[in-house]
C-alpha positions as CSV (number, residue, x, y, z in Angstrom):
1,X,-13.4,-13.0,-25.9
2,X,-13.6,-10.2,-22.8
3,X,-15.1,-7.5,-25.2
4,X,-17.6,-7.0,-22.3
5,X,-15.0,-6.9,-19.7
6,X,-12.7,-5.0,-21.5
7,X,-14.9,-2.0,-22.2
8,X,-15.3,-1.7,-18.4
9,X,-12.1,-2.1,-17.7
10,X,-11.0,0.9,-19.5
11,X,-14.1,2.7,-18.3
12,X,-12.9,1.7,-14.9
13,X,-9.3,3.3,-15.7
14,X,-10.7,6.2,-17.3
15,X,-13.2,7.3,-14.0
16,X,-10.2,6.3,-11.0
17,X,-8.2,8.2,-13.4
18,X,-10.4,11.3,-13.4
19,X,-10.9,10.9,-9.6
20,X,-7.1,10.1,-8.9
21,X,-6.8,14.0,-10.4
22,X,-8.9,15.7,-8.5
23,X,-7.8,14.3,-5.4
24,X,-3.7,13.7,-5.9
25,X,-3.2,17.5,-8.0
26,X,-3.7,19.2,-4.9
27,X,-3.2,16.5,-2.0
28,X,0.3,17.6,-0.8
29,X,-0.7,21.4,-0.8
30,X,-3.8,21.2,0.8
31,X,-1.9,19.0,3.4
32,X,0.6,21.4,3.3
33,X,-1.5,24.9,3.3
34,X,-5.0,23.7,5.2
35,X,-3.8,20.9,7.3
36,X,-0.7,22.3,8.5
37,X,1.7,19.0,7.7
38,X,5.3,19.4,7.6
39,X,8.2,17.5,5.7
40,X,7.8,14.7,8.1
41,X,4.2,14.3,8.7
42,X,3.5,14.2,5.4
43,X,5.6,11.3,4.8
44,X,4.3,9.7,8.1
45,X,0.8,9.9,6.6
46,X,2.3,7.9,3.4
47,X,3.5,5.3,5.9
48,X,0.5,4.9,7.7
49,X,-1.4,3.9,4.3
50,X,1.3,1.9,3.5
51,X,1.2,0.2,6.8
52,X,-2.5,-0.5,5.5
53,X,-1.8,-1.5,2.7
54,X,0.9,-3.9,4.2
55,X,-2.0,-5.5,7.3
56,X,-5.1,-5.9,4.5
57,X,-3.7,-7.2,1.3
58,X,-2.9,-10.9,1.7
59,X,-6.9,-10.9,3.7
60,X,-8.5,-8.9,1.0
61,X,-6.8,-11.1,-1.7
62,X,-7.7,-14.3,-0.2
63,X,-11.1,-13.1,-0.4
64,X,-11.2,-11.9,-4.1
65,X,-9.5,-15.5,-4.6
66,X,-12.8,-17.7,-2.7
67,X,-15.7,-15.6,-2.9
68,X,-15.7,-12.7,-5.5
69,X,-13.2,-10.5,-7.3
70,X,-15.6,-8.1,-8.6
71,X,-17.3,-7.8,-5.3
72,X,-13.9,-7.0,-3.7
73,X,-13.6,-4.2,-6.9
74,X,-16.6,-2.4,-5.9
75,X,-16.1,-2.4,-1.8
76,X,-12.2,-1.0,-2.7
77,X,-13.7,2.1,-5.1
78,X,-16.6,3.0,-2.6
79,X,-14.2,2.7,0.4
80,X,-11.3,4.8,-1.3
81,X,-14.2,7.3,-2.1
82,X,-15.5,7.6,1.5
83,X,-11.5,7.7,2.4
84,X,-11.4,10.9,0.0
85,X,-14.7,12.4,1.3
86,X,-13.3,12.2,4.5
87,X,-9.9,14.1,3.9
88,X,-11.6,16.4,2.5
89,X,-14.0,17.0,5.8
90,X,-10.8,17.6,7.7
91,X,-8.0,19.7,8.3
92,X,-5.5,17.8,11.1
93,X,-3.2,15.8,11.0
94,X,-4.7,12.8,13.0
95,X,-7.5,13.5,10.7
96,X,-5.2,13.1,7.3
97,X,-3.8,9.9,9.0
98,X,-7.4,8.3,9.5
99,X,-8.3,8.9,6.3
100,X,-5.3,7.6,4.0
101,X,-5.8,4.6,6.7
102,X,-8.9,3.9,5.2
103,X,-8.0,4.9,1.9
104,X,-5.5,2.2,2.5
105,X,-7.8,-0.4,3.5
106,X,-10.1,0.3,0.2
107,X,-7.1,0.2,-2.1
108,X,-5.8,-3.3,-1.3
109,X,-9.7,-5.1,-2.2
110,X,-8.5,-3.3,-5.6
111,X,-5.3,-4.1,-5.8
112,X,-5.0,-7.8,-6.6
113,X,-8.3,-8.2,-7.6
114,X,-8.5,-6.1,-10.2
115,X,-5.6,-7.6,-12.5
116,X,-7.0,-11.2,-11.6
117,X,-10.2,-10.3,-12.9
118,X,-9.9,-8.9,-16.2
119,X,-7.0,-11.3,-16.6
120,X,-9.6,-14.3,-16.1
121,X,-12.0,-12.7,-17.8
122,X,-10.0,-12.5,-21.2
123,X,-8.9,-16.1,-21.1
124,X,-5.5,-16.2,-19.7
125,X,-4.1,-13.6,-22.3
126,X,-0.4,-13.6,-22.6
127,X,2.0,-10.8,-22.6
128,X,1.0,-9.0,-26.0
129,X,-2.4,-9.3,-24.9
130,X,-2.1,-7.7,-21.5
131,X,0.4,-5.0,-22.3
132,X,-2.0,-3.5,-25.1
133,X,-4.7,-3.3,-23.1
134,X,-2.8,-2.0,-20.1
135,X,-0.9,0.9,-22.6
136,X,-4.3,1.6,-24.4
137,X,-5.9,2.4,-20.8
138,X,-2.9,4.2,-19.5
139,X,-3.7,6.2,-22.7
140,X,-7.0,6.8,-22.3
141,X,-6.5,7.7,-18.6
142,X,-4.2,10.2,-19.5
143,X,-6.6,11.7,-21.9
144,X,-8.9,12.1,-18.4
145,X,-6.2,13.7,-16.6
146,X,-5.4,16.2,-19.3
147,X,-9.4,17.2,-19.0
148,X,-9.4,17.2,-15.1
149,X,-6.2,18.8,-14.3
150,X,-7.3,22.3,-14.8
151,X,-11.2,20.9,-13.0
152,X,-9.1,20.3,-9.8
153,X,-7.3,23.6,-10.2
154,X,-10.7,25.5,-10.8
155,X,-12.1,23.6,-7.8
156,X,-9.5,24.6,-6.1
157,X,-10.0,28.0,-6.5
158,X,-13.1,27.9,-4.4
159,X,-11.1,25.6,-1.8
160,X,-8.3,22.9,-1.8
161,X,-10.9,20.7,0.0
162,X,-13.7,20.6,-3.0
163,X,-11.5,18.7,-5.7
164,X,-11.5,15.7,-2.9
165,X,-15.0,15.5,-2.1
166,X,-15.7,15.5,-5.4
167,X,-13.2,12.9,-6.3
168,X,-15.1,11.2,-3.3
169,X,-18.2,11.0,-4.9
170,X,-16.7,10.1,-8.2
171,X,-15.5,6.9,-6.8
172,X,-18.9,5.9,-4.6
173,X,-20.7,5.9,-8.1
174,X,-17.8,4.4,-9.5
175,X,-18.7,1.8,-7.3
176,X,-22.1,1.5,-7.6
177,X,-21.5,1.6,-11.2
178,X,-19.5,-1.5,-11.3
179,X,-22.0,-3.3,-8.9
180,X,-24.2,-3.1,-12.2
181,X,-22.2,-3.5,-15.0
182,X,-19.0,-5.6,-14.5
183,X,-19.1,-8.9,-15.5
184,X,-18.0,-12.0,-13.8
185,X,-18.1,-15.1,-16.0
186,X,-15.3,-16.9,-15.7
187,X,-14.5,-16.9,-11.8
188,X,-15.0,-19.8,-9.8
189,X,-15.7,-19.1,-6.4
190,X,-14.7,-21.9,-3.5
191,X,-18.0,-24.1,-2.4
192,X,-20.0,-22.0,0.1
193,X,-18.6,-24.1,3.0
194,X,-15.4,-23.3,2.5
195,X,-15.5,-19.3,1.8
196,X,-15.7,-18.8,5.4
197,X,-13.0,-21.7,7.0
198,X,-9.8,-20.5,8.2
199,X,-8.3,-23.7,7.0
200,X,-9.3,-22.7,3.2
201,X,-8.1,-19.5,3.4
202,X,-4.8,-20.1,4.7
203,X,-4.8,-22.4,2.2
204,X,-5.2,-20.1,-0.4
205,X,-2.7,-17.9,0.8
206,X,-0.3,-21.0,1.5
207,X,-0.9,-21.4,-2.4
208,X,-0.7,-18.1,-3.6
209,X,3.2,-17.4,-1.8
210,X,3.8,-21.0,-2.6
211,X,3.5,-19.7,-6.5
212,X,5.8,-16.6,-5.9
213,X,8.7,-18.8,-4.3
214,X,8.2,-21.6,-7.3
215,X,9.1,-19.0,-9.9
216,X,12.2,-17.3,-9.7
217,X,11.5,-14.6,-12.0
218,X,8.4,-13.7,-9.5
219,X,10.9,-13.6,-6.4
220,X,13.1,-11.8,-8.1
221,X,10.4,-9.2,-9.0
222,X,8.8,-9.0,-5.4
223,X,12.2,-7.3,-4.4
224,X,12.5,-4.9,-7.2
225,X,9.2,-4.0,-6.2
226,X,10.2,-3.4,-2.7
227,X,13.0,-1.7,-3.8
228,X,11.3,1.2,-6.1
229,X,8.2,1.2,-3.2
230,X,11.1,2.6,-1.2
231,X,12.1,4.8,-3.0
232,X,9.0,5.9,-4.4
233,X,7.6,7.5,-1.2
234,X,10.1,10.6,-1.5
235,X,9.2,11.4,-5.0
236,X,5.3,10.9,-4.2
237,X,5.5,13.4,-1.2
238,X,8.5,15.7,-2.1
239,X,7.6,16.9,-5.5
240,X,5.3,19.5,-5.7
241,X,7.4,21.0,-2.3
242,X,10.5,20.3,-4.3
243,X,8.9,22.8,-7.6
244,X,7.7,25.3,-5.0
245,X,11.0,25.9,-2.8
246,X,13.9,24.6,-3.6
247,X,13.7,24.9,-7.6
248,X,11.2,28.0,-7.5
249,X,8.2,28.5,-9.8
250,X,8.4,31.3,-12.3
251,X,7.2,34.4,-12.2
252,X,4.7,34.4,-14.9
253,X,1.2,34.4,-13.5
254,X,1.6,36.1,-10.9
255,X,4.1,33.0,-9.9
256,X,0.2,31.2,-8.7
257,X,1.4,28.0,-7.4
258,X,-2.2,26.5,-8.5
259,X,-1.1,27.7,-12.2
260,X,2.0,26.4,-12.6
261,X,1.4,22.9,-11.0
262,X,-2.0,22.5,-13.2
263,X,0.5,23.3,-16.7
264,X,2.9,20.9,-15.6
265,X,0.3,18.0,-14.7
266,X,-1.1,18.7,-17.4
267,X,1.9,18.6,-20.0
268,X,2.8,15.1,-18.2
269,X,-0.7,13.7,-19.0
270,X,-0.4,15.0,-22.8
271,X,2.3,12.9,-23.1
272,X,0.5,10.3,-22.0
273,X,-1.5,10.2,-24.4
274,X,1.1,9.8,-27.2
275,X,4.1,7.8,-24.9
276,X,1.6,5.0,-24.7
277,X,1.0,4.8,-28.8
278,X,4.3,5.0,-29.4
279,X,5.3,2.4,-27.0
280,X,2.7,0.3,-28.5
281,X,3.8,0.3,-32.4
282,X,7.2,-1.0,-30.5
283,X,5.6,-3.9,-29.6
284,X,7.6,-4.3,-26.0
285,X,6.6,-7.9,-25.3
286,X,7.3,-9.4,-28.5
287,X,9.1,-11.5,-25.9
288,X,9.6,-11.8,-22.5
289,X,13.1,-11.0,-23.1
290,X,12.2,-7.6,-25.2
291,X,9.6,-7.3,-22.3
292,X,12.4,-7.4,-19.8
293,X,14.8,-4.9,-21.1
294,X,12.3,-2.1,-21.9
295,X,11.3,-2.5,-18.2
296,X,15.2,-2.3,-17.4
297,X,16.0,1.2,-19.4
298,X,12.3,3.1,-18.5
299,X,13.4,2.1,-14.9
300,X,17.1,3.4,-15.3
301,X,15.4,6.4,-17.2
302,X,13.4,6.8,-13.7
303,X,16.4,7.0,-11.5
304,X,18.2,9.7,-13.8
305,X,15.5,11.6,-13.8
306,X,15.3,11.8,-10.1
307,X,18.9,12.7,-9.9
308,X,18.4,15.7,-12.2
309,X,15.2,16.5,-10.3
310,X,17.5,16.4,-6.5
311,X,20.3,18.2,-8.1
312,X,18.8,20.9,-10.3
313,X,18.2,24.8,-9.9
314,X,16.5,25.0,-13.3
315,X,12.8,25.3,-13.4
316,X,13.5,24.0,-17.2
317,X,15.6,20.7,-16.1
318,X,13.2,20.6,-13.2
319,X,10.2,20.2,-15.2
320,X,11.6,18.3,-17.7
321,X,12.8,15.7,-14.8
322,X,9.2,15.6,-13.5
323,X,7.9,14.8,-17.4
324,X,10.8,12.2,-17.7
325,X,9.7,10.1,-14.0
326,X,5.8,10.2,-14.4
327,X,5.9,9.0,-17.9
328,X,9.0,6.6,-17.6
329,X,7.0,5.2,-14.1
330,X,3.9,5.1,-16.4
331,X,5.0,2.9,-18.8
332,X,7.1,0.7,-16.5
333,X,4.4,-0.1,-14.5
334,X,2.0,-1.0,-17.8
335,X,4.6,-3.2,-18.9
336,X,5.7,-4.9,-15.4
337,X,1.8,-5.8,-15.1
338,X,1.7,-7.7,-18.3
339,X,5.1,-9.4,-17.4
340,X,4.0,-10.5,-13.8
341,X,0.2,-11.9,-14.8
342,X,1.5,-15.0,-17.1
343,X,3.4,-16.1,-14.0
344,X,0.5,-16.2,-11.6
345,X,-1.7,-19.0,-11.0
346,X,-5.1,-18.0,-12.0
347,X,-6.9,-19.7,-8.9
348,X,-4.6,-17.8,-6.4
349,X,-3.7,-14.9,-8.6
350,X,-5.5,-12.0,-6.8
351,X,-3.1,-13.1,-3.7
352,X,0.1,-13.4,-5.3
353,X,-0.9,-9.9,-6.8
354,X,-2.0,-8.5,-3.8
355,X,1.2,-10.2,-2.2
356,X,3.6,-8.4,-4.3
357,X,1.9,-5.0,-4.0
358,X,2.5,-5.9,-0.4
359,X,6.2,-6.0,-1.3
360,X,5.7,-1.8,-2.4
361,X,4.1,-1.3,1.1
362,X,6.6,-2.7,3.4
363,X,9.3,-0.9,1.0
364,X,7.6,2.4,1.5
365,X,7.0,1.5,5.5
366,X,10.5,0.7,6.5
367,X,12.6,2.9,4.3
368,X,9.7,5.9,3.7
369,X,10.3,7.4,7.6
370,X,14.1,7.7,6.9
371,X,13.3,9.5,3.5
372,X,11.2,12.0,5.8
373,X,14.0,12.7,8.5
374,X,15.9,13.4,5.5
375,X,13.7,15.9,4.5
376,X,13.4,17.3,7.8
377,X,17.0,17.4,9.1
378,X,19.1,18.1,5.5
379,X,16.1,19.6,3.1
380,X,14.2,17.8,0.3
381,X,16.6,17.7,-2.6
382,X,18.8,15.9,-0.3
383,X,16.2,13.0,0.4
384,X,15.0,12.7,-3.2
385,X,19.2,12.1,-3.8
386,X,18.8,9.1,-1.4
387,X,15.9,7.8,-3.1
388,X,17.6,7.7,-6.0
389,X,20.6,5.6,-4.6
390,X,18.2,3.3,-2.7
391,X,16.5,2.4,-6.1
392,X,19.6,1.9,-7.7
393,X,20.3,-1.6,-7.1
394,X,16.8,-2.5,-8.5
395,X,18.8,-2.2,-11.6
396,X,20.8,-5.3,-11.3
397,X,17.8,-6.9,-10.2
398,X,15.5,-6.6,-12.8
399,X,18.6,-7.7,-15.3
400,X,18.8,-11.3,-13.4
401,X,14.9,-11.1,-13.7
402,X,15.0,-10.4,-17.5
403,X,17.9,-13.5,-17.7
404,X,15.9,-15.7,-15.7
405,X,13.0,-15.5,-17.7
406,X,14.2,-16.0,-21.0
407,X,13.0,-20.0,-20.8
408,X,10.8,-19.2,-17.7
409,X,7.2,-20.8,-18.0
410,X,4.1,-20.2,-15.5
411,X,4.2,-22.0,-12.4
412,X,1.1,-23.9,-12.5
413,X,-0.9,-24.5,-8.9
414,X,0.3,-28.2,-8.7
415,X,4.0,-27.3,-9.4
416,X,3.5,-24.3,-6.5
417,X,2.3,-26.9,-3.8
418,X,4.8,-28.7,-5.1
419,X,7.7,-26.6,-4.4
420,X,5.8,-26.1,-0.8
421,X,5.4,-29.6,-0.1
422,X,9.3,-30.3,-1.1
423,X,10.5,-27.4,1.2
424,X,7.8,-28.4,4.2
425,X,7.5,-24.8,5.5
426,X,4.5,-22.6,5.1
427,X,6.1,-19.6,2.6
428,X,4.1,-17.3,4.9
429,X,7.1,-17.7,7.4
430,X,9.7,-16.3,4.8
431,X,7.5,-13.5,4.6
432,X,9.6,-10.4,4.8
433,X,9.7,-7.9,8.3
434,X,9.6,-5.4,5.3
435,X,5.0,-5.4,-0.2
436,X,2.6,0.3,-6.6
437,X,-0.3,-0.1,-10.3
């Protein structure tokens, strides 16, 4: 059941993984070197697609939800790709902010949708289900990366602006692509009168945060979400400064920047080939309670890692902290994907999705700006030492998840309006001031 589907899902991984490359390898330092950005414009620009994020993903998951999830997929891929065509036109920093503000805007008819879609399309697959085919494309993404890397850096060569107008393109036909091939059997849109009512919709979202606040376990993940979203946004931005000034690359050829970036993207992505195999033979969801403590130690493996990345002189123990957080991340996000699906809904699922990637956004919005004074006013390792202490406490949180869950079951839609017809408030006004897979 969902060979079809499958196959394109993993083709669909494969191609934003290849595109992802091309444009990410070299983001920061073309931002850096041909936009001019410093410390704190560049997390500024992280905000301001965060801030995107935050405004379009309950819309854009209402409407995978009532009228198409795969139509939603391929307006988020061609939009991300004119978003990367665009930053690579430019060379300012209102110019940088535009674009990750549209890049924003694409990713979120991705974000939810794209789970909820293959999801329904397998049949409501349970945790085993889900986290094999979420490793196994995280493996054979990685396998893209490890061929790309050195493209981007070879692009590069000509100019930092050619690996992201070719990761533009990649993603237009990515999306024209899926317009074709994807499948879409299993969805059931909402009666064409009521796609385009506001009462529907609000409904749907109504629904869809009804389902998060009828499930503990779901709550309890939105804020560990939040909480690593925060903390994320120093790590995302800091890094490749971090290896280029404060740690110092090595002298060896000719101490290129270009060079030594590529070979360590590239060793992290030949790990991910193998981490994800390994992981697999584990067998991590064997039960939710298995499923909840692997999540537990890969994300205390993250927050060491990011210590000994802050606090390190060592190019080894720096490059060997970068190996540890991108595959540790890797992995935790695989597995928190197959956690969180069972718990959803399937008629609102692309919502509560898109809902909890909203969670990440508002992290990274209200706690991202402080990581870049940081930066600015006491230096880099500095900040990535307080992003490591703000995602700290996710610890603790992810334990009460893990406890909560072990005789959990999957809200179902009725038991959501339920819960919202007991309390008699809209959840969307306990939505937090404060949302990434």
């Amino acid at each position: 059941m969902g060979v079809e589907a499958k196959r394109v899902y993993i083709v669909l991984g494969v191609v934003t993984s290849s595109a992802m490359t091309l444009a990410f390898s070299l983001t920061t330092l073309f931002r850096l070197r041909v936009a001019g950005l410093d410390p704190f414009q560049l997390i500024i620009v992280g905000t301001v697609m965060e801030a995107a994020v935050f405004v379009f993903e309950i819309p854009t998951g209402i409407v995978a939800d009532l009228y198409s999830r795969k139509v939603s997929i391929v307006i988020g891929h061609i939009g991300m790709g004119a978003a990367f065509l665009l930053e690579g036109s430019v060379s300012s920093f209102p110019g940088v902010l535009v674009a990750q503000a549209l890049w924003g805007v694409a990713y979120t008819f991705t974000s939810g949708a794209t789970m909820a879609w293959i999801a329904g399309e397998m049949g409501e697959p349970d945790e085993r289900a889900l986290s094999s085919l979420f490793l196994r494309t995280s493996q054979w993404g990685s396998a893209a990366t490890v061929v790309m890397i050195p493209a981007a850096f070879l692009l590069a060569q000509t100019s930092l602006r050619v690996p992201l107008i070719v990761a533009g393109v990649a993603q237009v036909m990515l999306g024209g692509w899926l317009a074709l091939a994807m499948p879409e059997e299993h969805f059931e849109r909402a009666a064409p009168g009521e796609r385009g009512t506001w009462g529907r919709m609000a409904t749907t979202a109504r629904d869809g945060f009804g389902a998060i606040r009828a499930s503990s376990v779901l709550v309890l993940l939105v804020m560990v979400i939040a909480i690593s979203g925060a903390a994320s946004e120093a790590y995302d931005r800091y890094a490749q400064p971090m290896l280029i000034g404060p740690i110092g690359l090595p002298s060896a050829f000719g101490g290129s920047e270009l060079v030594w970036l590529a070979v360590i993207s590239t060793a992290s992505a030949a790990l991910g080939i193998v981490i994800p195999m390994l992981v697999c033979r584990s067998n991590p969801a064997a039960t939710r309670k298995r499923l909840g403590r692997w999540v537990f130690w890969l994300y205390a493996l993250h927050v060491v890692g990011l210590l000994v990345f802050a606090l390190t002189g060592s190019i080894v123990l720096g490059f060997a902290a970068v190996l540890v957080i991108d595959r540790a991340s890797s992995v935790r996000y695989s597995l928190f994907g197959s956690w969180i699906i069972p718990l959803t809904p399937k008629a609102q699922r692309a919502t509560v999705l898109s809902a909890l990637s909203q969670a990440d956004a508002v992290g990274q919005i209200v706690i991202g700006p402080v990581f870049g004074m940081i930066g600015r006013s006491a230096g880099i390792p500095t900040a990535l030492v307080a992003s490591a202490g703000a995602m700290t406490p996710g610890l603790a949180v992810i334990r009460r998840a893990e406890r909560a869950g072990r005789t959990g079951r999957p809200p179902s839609p009725e038991s959501a309006a339920g819960a919202i017809s007991e309390a008699g408030t809209d959840p969307m006004s306990d939505r937090r001031v404060e949302p990434t897979p």
